[in-house]
C-alpha positions as CSV (number, residue, x, y, z in Angstrom):
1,X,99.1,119.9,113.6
2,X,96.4,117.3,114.1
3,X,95.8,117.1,110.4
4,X,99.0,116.7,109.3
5,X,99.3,114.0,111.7
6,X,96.1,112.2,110.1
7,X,97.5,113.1,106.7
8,X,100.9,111.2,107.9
9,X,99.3,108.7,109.7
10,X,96.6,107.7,106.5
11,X,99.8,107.5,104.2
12,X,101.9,105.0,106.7
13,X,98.6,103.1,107.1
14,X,98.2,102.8,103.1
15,X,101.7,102.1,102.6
16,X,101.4,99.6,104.8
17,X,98.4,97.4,104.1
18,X,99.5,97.9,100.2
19,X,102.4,96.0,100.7
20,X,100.7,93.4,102.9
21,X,98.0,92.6,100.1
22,X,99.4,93.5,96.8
23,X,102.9,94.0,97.3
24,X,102.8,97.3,96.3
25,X,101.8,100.8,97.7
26,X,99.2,102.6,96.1
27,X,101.2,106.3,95.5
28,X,101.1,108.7,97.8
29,X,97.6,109.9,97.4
30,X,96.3,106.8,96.7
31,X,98.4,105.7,100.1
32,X,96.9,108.5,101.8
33,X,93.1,108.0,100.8
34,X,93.2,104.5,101.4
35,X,94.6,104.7,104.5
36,X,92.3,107.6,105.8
37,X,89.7,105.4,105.0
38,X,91.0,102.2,106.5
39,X,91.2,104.1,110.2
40,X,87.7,104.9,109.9
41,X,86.6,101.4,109.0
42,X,89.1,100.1,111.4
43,X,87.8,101.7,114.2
44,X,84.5,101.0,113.9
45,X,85.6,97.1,112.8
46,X,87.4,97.0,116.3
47,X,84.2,98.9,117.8
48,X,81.8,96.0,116.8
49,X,84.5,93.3,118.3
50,X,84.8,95.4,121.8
51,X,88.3,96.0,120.7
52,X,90.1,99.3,122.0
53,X,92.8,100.8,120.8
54,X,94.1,103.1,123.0
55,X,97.7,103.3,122.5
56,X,98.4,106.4,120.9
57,X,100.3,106.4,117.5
58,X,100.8,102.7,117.9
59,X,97.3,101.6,118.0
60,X,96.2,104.4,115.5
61,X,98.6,102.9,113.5
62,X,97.4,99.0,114.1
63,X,93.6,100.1,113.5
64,X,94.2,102.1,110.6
65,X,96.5,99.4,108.8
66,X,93.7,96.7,109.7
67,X,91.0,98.8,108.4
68,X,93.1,99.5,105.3
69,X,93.7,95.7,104.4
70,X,89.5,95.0,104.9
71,X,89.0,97.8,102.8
72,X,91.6,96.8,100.1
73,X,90.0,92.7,100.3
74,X,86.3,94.1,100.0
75,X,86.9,96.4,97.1
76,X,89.3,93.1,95.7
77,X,86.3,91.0,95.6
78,X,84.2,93.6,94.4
79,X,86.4,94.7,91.7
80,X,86.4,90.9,90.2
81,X,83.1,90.2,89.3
């Protein structure tokens, strides 16, 4: 059950920060991947401010959706040149 709640939780994250930068989602894998990602590099983003983010499916959420947008800027920047 844990899993599938990752799984759901990535894809709302990726949905999510899409929208916010591009104005579009990415697909559902692409939703999923991206936002998997983003909670990993979220939390360890809000790890090197002292930032917790202990509350629950709301603060997954919020870390994972933060993470998502830095990931989708860095690879933006990248991507141009």
């Amino acid at each position: 059950m844990n899993f599938l709640y990752f799984i759901l939780l990535g894809a709302a994250a990726g949905w999510l920060a899409g929208n916010i930068m591009k104005g579009s989602g990415f697909g559902i894998l692409g939703n999923i991947v991206v936002g998997i990602i983003g909670g990993i590099a979220g939390g360890w983003v809000f790890s090197l401010l002292g930032i917790s983010s202990n509350g629950g499916l709301i603060g997954s959420l919020v870390t994972a959706v933060v993470g998502a947008i830095v990931l989708i800027y860095l690879v933006g920047l990248f991507a141009r040149k």
